[in-house]
C-alpha positions in Angstrom: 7.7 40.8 10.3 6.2 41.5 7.0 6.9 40.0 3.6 8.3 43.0 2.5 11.2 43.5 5.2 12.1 39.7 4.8 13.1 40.0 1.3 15.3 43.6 1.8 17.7 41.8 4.0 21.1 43.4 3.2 23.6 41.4 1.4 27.1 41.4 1.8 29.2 42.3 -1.6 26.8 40.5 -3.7 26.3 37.2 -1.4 28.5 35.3 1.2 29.5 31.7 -0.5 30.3 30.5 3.2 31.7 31.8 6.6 33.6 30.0 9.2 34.3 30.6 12.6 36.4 29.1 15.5 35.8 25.3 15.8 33.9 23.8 19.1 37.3 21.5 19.3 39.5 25.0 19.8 37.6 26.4 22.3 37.9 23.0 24.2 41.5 22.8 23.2 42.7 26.4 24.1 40.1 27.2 26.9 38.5 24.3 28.5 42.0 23.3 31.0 41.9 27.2 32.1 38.2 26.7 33.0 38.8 23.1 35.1 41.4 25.0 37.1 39.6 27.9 37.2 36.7 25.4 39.2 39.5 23.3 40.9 40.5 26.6 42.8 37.0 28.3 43.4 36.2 24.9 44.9 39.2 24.6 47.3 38.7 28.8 48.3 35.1 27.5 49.1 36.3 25.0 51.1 39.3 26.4 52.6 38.8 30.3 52.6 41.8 32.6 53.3 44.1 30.1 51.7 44.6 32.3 48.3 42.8 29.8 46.3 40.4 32.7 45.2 42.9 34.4 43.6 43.9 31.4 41.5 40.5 30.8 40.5 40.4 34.7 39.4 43.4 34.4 37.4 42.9 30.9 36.0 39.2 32.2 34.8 40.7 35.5 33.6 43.0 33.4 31.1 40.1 31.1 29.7 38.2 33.9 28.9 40.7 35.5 27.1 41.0 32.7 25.2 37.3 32.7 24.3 37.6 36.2 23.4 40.7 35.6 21.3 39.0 32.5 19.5 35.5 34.2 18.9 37.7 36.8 17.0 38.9 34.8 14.3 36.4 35.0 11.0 36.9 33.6 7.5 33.9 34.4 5.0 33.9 34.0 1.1 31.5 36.5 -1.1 30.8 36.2 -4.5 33.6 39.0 -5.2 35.5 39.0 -1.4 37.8 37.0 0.7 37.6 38.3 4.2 39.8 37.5 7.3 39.7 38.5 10.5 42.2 37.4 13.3 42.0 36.6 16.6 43.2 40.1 17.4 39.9 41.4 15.3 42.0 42.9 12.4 39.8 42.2 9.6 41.4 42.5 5.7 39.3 41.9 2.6 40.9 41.0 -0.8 39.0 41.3 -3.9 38.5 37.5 -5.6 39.0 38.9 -9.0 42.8 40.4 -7.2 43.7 36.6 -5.8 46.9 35.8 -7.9 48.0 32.6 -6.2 46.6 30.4 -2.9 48.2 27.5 -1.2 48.6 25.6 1.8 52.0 26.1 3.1 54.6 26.3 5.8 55.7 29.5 7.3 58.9 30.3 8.7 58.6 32.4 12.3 61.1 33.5 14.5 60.5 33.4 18.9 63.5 33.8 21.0 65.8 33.5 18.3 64.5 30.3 17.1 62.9 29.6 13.6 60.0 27.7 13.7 57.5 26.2 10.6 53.8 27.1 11.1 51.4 25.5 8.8 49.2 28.5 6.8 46.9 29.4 4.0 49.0 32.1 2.1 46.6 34.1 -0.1 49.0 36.2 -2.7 46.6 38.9 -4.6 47.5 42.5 -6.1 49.9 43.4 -8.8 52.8 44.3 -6.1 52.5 40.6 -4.6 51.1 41.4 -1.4 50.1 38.6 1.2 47.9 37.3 3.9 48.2 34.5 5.9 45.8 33.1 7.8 45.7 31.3 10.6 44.0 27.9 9.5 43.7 25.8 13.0 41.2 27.5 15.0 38.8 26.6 12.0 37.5 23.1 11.4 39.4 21.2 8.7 35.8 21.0 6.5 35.0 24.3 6.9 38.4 25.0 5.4 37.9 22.6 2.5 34.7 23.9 1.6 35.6 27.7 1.7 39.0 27.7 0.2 39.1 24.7 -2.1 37.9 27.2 -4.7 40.9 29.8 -4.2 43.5 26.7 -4.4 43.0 26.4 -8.2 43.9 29.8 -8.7 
């Protein structure tokens, strides 16, 4: 590679600060029992064939990788002018730094089967009408976190 093409690498709105993906300890977390079943039952269909141990080892593998796949979704990068976010369903949003009104950790109210339950989330408030995001904060590791949005915290 020349010296010429190392110095025109393309920047990203002016710079990333920092970028954070989904901690090693989520993957573990989230993925890692689906993939020790996943072995328990291809070993016992190895063993014992016929017994329908192969299809629990299909399905059990089928859910740990969708939890990989969720997981390796979820992006949080800081630019010298953008926040961005993208989710574990790879919806990305990007929110101008000069547009963040307000940023804080808080709790979120949710409701699932008509029960209301408190998620912790970073709400980032930006705009003149008050619009929101909320982002999911726990795949991430807790310094990653600290290091990227300590700065919008202040605002």
């Amino acid at each position: 590679m020349s010296e010429k093409s190392k110095q025109q690498t393309p920047k990203v709105w002016g710079g990333t600060r920092g970028a954070a993906r989904a901690a090693l300890s989520s993957y573990l977390a989230l993925s890692g029992i689906w993939f020790v079943l996943a072995s328990v039952y291809i070993a016992l269909a190895l063993k014992e064939p016929g017994h329908g141990m192969a299809l629990g080892g299909i399905v059990t593998l089928s859910v740990g990788v969708l939890c990989v796949l969720w997981l390796r979704g979820f992006r949080l990068r800081i630019t010298d002018d953008h926040l961005e976010y993208r989710d574990g369903l790879y919806r990305s949003i990007s929110i101008p730094l000069r547009d963040v009104t307000k940023a804080k950790q808080t709790w979120v109210g949710w409701t699932v089967l008509g029960r209301s339950l408190r998620i912790p989330r970073f709400v980032v408030v930006y705009g003149t009408q008050n619009d929101r995001v909320t982002i999911n904060t726990k795949p991430f590791s807790r310094d990653d976190l600290q290091r990227l949005l300590g700065a919008l915290r202040t605002k």
